[in-house]
PAZAPA-4460 file (N, C-alpha, C; in steps of 0.05 Angstrom, whole numbers, plus 32768, in hexadecimal, padded with zeros to 4 digits):
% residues 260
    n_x    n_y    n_z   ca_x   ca_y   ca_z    c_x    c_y    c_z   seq   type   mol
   7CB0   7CEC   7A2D   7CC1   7CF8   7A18   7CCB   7D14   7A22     1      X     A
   7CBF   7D26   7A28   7CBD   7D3E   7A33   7CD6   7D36   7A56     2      X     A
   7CCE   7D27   7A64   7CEE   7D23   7A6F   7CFD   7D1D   7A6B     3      X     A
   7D01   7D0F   7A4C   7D18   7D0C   7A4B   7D24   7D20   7A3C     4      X     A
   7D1E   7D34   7A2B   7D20   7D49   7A1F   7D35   7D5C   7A30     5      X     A
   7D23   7D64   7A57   7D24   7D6D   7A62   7D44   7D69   7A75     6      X     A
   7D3E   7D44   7A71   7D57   7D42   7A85   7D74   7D41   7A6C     7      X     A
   7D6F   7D45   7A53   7D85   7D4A   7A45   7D8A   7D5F   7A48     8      X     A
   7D74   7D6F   7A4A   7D7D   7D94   7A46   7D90   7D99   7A63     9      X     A
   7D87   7D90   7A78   7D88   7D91   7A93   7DB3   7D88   7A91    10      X     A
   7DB4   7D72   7A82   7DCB   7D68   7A86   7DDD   7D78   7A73    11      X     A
   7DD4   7D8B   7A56   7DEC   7D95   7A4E   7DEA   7DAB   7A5A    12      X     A
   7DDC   7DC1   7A65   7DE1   7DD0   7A78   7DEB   7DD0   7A91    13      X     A
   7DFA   7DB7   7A99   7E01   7DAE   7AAA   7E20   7DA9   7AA8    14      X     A
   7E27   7D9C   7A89   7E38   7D9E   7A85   7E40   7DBE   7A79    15      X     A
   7E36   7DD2   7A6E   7E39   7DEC   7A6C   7E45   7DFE   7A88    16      X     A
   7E37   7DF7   7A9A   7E43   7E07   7ABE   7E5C   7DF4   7ABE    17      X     A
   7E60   7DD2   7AC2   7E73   7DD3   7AC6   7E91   7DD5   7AB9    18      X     A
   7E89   7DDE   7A99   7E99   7DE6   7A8B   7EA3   7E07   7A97    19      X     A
   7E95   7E0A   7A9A   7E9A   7E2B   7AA3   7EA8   7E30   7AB8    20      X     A
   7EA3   7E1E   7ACD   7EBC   7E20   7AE5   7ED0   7E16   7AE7    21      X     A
   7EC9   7E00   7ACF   7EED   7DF1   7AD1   7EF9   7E0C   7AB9    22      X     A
   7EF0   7E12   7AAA   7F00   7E2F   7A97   7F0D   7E40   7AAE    23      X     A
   7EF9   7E47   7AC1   7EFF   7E5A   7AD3   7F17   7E56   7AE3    24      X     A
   7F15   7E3F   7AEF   7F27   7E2D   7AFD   7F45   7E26   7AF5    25      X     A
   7F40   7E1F   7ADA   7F5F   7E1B   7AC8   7F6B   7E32   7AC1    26      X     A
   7F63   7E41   7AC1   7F6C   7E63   7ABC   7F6C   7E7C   7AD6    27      X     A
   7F6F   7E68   7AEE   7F74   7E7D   7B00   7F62   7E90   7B0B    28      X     A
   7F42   7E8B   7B0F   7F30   7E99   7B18   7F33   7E90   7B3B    29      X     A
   7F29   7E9A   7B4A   7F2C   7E90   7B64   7F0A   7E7B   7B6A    30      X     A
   7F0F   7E6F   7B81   7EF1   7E60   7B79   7EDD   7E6F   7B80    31      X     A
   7EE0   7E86   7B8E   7EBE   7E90   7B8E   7EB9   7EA0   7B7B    32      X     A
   7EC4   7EA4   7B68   7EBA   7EAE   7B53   7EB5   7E94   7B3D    33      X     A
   7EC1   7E78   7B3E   7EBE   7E60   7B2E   7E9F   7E5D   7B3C    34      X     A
   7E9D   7E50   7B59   7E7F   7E54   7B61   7E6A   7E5A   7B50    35      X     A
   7E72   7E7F   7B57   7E5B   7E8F   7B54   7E51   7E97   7B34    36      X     A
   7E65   7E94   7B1F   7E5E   7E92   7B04   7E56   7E7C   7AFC    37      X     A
   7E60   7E62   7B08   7E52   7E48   7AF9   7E36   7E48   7B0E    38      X     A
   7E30   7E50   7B18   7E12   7E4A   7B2A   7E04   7E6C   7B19    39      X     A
   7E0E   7E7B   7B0E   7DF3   7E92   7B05   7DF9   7E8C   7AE4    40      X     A
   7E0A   7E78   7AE2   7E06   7E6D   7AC3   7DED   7E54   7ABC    41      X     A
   7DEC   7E3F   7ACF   7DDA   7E35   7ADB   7DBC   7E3D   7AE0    42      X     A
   7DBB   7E52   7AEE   7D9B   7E5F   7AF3   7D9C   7E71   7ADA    43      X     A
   7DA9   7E75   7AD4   7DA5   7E8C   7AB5   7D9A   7E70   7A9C    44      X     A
   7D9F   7E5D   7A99   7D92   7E41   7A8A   7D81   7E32   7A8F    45      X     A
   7D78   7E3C   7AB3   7D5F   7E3C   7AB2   7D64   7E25   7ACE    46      X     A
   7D71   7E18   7ADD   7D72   7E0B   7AEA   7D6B   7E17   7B09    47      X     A
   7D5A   7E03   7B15   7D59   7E14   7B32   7D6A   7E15   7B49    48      X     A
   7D7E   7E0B   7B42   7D97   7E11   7B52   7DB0   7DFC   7B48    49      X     A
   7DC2   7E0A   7B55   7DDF   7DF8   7B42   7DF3   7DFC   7B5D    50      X     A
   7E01   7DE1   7B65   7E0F   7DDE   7B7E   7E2A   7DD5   7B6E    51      X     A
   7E3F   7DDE   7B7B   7E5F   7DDA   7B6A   7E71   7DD3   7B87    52      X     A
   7E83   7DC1   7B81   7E92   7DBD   7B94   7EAD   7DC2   7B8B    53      X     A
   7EC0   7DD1   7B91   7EE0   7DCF   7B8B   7EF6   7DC9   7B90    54      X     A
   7EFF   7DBE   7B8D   7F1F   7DAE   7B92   7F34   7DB6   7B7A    55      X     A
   7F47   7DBB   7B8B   7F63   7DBE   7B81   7F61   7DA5   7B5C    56      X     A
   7F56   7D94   7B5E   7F60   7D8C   7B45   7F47   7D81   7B3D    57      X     A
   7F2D   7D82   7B43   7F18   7D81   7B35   7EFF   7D98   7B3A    58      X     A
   7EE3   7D90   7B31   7ED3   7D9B   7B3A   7EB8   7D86   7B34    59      X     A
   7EA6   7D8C   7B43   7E8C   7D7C   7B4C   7E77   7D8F   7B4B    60      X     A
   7E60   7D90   7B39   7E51   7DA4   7B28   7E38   7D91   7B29    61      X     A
   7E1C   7D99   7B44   7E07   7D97   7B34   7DED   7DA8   7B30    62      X     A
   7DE0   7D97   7B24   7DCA   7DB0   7B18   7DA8   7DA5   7B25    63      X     A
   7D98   7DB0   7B25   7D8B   7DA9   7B36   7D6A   7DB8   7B2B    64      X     A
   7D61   7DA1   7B20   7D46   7DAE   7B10   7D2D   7DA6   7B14    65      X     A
   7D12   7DAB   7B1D   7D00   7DA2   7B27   7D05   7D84   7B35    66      X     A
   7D1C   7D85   7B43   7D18   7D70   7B5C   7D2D   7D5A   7B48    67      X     A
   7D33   7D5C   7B26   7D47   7D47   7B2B   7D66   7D5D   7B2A    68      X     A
   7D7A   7D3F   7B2F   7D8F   7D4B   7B30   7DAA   7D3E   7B1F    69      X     A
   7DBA   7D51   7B16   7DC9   7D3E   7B00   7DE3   7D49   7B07    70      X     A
   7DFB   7D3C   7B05   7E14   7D46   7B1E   7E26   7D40   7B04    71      X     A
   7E39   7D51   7AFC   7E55   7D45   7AF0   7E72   7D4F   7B02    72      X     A
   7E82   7D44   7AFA   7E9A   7D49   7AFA   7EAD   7D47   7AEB    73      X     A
   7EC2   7D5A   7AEA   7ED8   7D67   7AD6   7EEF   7D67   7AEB    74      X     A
   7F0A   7D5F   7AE5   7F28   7D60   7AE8   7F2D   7D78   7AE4    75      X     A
   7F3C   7D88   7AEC   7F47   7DA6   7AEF   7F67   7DA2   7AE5    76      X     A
   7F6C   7DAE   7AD5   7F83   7DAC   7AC5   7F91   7DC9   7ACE    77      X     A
   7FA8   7DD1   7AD2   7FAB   7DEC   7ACF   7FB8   7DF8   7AAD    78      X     A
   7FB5   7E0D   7AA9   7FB5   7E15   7A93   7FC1   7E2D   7A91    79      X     A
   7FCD   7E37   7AAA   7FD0   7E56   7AAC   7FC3   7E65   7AAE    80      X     A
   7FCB   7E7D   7AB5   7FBF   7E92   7AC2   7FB9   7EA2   7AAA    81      X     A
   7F9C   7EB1   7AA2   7F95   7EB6   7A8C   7F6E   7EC0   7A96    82      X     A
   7F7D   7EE5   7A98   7F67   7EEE   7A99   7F4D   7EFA   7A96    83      X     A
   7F5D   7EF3   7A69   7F4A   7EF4   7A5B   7F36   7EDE   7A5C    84      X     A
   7F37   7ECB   7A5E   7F23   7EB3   7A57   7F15   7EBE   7A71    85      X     A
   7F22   7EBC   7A8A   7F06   7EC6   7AA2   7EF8   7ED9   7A98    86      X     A
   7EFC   7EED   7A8C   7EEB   7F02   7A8A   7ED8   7EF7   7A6F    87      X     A
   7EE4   7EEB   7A5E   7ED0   7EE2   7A4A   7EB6   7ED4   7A56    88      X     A
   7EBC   7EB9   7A62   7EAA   7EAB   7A75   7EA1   7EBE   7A7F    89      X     A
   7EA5   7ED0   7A94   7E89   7EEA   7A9D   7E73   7EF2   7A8A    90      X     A
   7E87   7EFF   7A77   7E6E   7F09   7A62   7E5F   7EF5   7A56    91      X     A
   7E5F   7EE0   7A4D   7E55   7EC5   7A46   7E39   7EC3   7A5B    92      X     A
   7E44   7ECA   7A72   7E36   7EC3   7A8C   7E1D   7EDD   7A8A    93      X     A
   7E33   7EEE   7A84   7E0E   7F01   7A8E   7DFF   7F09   7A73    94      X     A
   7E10   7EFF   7A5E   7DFA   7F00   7A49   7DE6   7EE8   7A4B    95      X     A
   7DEE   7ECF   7A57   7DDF   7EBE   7A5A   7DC3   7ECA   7A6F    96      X     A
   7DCE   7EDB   7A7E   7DB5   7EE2   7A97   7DA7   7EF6   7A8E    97      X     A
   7DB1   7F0C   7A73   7D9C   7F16   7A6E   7D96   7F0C   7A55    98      X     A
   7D97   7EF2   7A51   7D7F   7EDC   7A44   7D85   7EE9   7A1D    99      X     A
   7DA2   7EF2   7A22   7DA1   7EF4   7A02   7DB5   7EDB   79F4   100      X     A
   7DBD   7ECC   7A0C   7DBE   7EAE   7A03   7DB5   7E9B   7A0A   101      X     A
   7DB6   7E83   79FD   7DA7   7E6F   7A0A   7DBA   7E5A   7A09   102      X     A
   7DB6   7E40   7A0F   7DC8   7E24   7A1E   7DD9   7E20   79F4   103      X     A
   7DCC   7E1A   79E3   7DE2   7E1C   79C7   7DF1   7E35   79CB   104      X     A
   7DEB   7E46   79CC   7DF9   7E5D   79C5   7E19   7E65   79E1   105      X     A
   7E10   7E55   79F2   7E23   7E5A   7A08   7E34   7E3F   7A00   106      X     A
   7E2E   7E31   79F7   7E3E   7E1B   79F2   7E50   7E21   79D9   107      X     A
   7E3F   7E2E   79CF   7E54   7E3C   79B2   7E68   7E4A   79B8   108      X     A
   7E60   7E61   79D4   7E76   7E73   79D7   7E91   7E67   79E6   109      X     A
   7E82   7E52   79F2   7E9A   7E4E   79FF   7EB0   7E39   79EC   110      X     A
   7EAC   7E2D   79DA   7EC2   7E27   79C9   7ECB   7E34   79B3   111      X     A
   7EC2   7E4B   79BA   7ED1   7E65   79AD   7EE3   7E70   79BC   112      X     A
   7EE4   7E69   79D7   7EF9   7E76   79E4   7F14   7E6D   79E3   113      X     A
   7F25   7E81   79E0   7F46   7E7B   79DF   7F55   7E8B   79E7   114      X     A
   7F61   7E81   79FA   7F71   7E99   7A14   7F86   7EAB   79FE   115      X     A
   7F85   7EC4   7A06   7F97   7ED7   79F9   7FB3   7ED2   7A04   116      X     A
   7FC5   7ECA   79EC   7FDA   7ED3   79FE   7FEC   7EE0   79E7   117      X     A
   7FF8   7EF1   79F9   8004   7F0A   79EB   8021   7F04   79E1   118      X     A
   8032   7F09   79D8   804E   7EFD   79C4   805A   7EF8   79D0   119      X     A
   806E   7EDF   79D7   8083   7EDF   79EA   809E   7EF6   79EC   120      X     A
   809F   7F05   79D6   80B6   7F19   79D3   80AB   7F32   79E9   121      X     A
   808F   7F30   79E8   8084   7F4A   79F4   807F   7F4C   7A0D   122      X     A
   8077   7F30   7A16   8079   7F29   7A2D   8097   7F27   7A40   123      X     A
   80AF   7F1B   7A33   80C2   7F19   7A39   80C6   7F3C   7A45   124      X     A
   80D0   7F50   7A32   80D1   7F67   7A31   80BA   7F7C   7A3F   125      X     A
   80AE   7F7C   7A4D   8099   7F86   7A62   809F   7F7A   7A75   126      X     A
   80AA   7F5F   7A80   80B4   7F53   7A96   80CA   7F60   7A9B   127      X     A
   80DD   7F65   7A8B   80FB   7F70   7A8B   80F7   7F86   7A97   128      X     A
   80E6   7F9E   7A8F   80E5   7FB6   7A98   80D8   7FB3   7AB1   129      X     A
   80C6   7FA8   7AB7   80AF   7FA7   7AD6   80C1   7FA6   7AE1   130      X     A
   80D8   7F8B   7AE4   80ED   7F89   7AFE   8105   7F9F   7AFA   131      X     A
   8107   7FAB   7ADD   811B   7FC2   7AE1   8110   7FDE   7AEA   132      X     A
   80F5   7FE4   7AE9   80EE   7FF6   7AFA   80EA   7FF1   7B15   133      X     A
   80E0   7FD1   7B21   80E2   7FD4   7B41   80FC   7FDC   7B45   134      X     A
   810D   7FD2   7B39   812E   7FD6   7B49   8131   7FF9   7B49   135      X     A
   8127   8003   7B35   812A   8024   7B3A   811E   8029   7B4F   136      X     A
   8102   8023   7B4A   80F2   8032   7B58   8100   8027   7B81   137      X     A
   810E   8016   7B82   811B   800B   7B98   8134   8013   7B9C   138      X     A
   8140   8023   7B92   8156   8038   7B97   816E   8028   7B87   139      X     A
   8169   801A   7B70   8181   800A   7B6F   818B   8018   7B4E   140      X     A
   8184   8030   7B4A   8194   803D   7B37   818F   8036   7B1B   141      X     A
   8195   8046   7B09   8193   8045   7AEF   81A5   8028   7AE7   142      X     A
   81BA   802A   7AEF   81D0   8010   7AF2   81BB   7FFB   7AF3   143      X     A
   81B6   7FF7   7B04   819F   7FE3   7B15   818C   7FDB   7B08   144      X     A
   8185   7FEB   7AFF   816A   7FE7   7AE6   8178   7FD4   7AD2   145      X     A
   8186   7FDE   7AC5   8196   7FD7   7AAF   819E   7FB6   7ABA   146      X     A
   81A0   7FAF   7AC6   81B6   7F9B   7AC9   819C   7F7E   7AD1   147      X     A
   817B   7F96   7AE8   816F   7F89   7AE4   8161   7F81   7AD1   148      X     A
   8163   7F90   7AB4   8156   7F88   7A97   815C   7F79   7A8C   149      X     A
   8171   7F76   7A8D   818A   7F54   7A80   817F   7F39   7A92   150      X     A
   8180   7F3B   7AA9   8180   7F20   7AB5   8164   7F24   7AAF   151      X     A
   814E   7F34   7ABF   812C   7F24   7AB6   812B   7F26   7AA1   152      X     A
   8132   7F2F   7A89   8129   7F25   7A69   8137   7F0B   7A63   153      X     A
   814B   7F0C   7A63   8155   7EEC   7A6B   8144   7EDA   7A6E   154      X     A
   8148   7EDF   7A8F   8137   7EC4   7AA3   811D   7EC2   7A96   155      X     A
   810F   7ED8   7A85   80F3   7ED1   7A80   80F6   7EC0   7A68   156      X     A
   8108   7EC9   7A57   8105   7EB4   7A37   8107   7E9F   7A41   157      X     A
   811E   7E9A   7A5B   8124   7E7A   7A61   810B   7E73   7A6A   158      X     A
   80FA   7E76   7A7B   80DD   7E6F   7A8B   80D2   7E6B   7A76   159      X     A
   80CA   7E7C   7A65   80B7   7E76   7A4D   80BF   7E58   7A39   160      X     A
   80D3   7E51   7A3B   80DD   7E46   7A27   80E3   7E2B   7A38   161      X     A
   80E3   7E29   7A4F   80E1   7E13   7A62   80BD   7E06   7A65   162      X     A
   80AD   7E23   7A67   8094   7E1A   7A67   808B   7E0F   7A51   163      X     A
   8098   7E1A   7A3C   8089   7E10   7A18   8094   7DF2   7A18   164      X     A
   80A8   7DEB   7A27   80AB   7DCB   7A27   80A7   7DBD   7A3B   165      X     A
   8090   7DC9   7A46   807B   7DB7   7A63   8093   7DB9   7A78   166      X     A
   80A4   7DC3   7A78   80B4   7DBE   7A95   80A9   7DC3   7AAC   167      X     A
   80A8   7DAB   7ABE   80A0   7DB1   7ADC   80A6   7DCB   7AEB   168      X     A
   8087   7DE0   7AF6   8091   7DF4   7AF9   80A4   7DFC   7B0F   169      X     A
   80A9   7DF0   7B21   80BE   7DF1   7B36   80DE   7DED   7B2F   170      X     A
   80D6   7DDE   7B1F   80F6   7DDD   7B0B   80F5   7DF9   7AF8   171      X     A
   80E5   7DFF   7AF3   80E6   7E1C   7ADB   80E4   7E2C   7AF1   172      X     A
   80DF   7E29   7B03   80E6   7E40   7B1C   8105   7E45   7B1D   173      X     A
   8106   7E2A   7B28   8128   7E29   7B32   813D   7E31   7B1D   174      X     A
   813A   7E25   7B06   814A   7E2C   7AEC   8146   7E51   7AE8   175      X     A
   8132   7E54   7AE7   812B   7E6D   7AD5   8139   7E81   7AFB   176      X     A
   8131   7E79   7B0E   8144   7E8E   7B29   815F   7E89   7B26   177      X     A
   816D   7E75   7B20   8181   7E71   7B19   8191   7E81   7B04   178      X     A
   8188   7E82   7AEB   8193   7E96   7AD7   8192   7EAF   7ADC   179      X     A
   8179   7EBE   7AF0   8176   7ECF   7AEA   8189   7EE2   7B04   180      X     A
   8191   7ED2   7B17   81A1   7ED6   7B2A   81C2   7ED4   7B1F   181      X     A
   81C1   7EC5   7B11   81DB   7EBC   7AFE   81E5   7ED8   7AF6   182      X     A
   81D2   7EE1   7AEC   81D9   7EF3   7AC9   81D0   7F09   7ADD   183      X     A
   81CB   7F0E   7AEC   81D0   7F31   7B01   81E5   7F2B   7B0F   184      X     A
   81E6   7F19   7B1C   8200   7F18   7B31   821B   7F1B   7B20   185      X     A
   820D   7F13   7B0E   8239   7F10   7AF4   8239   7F27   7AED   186      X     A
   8228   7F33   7AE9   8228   7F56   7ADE   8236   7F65   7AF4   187      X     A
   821F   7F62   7B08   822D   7F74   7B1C   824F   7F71   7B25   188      X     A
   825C   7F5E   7B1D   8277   7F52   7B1C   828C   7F61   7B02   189      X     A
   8279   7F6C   7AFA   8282   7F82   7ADE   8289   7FA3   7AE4   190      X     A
   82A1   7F9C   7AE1   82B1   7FC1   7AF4   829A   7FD4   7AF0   191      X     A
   828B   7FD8   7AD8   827E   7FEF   7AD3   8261   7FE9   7AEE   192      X     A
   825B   7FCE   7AF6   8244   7FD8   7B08   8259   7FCE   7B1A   193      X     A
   826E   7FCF   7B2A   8275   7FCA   7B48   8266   7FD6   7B5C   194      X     A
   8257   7FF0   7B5B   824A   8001   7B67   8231   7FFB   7B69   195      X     A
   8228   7FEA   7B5E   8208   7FE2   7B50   81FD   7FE5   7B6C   196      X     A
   81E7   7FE1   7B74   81D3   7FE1   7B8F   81D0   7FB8   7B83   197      X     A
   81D3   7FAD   7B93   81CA   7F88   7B93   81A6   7F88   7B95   198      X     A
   819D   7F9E   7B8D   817D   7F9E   7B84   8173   7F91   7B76   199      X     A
   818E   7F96   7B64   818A   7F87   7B47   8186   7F6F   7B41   200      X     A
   8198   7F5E   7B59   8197   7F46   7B57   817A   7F3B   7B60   201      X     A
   8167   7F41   7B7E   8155   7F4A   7B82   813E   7F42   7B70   202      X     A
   813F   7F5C   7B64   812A   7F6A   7B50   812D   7F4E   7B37   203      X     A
   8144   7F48   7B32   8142   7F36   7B0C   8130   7F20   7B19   204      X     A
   8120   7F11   7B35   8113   7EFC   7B33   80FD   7F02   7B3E   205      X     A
   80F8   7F1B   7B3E   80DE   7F26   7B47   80C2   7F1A   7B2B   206      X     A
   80CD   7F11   7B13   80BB   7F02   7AFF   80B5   7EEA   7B11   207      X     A
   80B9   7EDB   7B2B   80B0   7EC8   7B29   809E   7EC7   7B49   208      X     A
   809A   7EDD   7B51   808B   7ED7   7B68   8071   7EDC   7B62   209      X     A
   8062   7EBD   7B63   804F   7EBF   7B63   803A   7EC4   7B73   210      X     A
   8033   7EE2   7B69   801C   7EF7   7B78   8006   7EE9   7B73   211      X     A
   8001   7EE0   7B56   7FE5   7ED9   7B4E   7FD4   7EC6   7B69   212      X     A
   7FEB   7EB1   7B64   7FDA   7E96   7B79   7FD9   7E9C   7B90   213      X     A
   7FEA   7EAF   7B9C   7FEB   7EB1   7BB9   7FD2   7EC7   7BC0   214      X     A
   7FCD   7ED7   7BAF   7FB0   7EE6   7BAC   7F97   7ED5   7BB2   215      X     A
   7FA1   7EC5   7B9B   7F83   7EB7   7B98   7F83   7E9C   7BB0   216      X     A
   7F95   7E97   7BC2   7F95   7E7A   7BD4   7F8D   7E90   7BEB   217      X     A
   7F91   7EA8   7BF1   7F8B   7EB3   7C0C   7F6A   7EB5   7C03   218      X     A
   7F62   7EC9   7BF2   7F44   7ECF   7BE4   7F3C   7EB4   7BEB   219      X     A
   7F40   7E97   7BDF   7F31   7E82   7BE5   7F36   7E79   7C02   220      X     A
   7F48   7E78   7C09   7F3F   7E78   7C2A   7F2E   7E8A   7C3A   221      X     A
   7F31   7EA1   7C35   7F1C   7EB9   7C3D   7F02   7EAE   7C43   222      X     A
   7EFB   7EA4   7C27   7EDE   7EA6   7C1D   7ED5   7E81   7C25   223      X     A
   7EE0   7E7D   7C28   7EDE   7E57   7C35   7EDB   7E47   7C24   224      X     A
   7EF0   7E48   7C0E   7EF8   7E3B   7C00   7F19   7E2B   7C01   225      X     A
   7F18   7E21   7C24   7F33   7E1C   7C2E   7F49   7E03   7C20   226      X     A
   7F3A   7DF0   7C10   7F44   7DDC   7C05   7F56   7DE5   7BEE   227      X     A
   7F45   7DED   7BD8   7F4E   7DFC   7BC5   7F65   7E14   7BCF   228      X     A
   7F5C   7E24   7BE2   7F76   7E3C   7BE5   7F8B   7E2C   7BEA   229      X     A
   7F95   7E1B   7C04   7FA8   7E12   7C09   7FB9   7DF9   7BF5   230      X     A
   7FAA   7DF7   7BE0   7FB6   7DEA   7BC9   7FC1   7E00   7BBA   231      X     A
   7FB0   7E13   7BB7   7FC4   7E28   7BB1   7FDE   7E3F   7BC2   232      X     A
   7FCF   7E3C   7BD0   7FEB   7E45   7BE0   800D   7E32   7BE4   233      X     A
   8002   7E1B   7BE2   8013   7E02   7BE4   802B   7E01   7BC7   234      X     A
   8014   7E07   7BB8   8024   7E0B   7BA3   8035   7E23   7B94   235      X     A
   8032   7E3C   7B9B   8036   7E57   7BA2   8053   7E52   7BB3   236      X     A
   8046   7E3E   7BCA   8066   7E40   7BDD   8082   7E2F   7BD4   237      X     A
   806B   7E15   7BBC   8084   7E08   7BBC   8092   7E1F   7B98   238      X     A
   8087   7E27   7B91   809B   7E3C   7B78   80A6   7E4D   7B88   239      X     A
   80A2   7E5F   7B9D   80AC   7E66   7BAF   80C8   7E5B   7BB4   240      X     A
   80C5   7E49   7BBF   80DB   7E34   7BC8   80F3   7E31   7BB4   241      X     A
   80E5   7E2B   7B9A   80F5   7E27   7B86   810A   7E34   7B7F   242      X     A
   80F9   7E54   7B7D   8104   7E6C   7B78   8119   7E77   7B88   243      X     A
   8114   7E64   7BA8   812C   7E71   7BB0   8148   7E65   7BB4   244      X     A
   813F   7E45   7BAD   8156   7E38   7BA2   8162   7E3A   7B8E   245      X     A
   815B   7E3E   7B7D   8169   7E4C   7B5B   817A   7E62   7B6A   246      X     A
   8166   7E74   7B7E   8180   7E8C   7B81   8197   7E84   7B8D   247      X     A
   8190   7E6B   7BA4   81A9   7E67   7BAF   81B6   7E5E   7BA9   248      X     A
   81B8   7E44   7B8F   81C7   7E35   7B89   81D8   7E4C   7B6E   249      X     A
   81CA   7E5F   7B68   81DF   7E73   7B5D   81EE   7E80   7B64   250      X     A
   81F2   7E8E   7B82   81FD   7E94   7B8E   8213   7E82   7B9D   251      X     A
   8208   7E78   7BA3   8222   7E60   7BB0   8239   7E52   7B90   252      X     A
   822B   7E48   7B75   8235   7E4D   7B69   8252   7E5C   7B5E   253      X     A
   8240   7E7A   7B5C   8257   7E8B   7B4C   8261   7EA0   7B6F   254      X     A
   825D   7E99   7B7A   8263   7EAB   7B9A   825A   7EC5   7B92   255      X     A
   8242   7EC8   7B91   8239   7EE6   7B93   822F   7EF1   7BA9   256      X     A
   8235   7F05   7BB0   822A   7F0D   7BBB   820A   7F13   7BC1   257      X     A
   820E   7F1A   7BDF   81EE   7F12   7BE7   81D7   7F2F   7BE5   258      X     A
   81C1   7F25   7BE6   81AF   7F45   7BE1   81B7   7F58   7BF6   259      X     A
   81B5   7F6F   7BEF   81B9   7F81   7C12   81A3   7F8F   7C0C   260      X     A
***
């Protein structure tokens, strides 16, 4: 009776770690930090060791308790990049290690968790300004600013509003570089900016280079987690890609001129 008690306890804390790294995982943690929180979530519940394996679209989680061993696996969904929920999962984690939770109580917190996300108006509008201050801060003038605030507030409602209806993100790449090249290049075509610095144009698709993943695919290659990085890097290159077809097919389009 007493093993079987043991190997139930054994198995929802098992599924507890590998809930924790696929959270981690779907929200843009890199894997050695997915690793290293679902293995000290693991020995914090009491297990004598916890081995995780990661892949680009799953993960392989087991746990390992007086000699038996119980293994699951979870599908990896992405979910966006969302750096509240990582940090929630931390704290979850080391309240678990200084033992002021236990295996219910970590299972409680974690279906309490719900990624923050902040208003789309506010988001839109902090994007607008970020790329209208690189273009200043890049010599491309008050003009420049200005002209880059129209196209990235733009291009961001369109992205947002492509993503809210699941659009494939390489297509919401290409669409959303496309408008936002559109709507600077036609400005600059407007007597009052003839003078503009082509920063602008530049600067309005600077919302879509993705820093995040290309951070986190070099970090997981670093650290020898080469499967996983180059899935992310792969995918990093192909929005990349996207992004710079949207610009071209706008430019060839309306004949704009090219960045200098």
């Amino acid at each position: 009776m007493t093993t079987e008690v043991d190997h139930n306890t054994q198995r929802g804390i098992t599924r507890l770690c590998i809930q924790c790294g696929l959270f981690l995982l779907q929200h843009g943690a890199e894997s050695a930090l997915v690793d290293e929180l679902s293995s000290r979530l693991g020995r914090a519940l009491g297990m004598d060791s916890v081995e995780i394996a990661i892949s680009p679209n799953a993960i392989v989680l087991s746990t390992i308790k007086d000699g038996q061993c119980i293994t699951s696996t979870r599908k990896n969904a992405d979910r966006g990049i969302n750096m509240h929920v990582v940090t929630e999962i931390q704290h979850i984690v080391i309240m678990a290690e200084h033992k002021l939770l236990d295996a219910r109580d970590v299972a409680k917190r974690f279906t309490q968790i719900k990624p923050l996300r902040y208003p789309r108006w506010l988001v839109v509008m902090i994007v607008g300004l970020s790329c209208a201050c690189f273009c200043k801060l890049n010599n491309g003038g008050w003009d420049g600013a200005f002209v880059t605030l129209c196209a990235s507030t733009i291009a961001m409602y369109i992205r947002q509003v492509l993503t809210h209806r699941a659009m494939h993100p390489q297509i919401n790449f290409c669409i959303t570089a496309f408008a936002a090249t559109t709507v600077s290049g036609l400005l600059l075509r407007v007597p009052a900016f003839s003078q503009t610095s082509t920063v602008a144009m530049a600067a309005s698709v600077l919302l879509l280079v993705p820093g995040f993943p290309l951070i986190n695919a070099v970090a997981d290659m670093f650290k020898g987690h080469i499967n996983t990085g180059l899935a992310r890097w792969a995918i990093a290159s192909l929005l990349t890609l996207a992004t710079c077809v949207g610009v071209v097919m706008a430019m060839t389009v309306w004949g704009l001129r090219g960045w200098v």
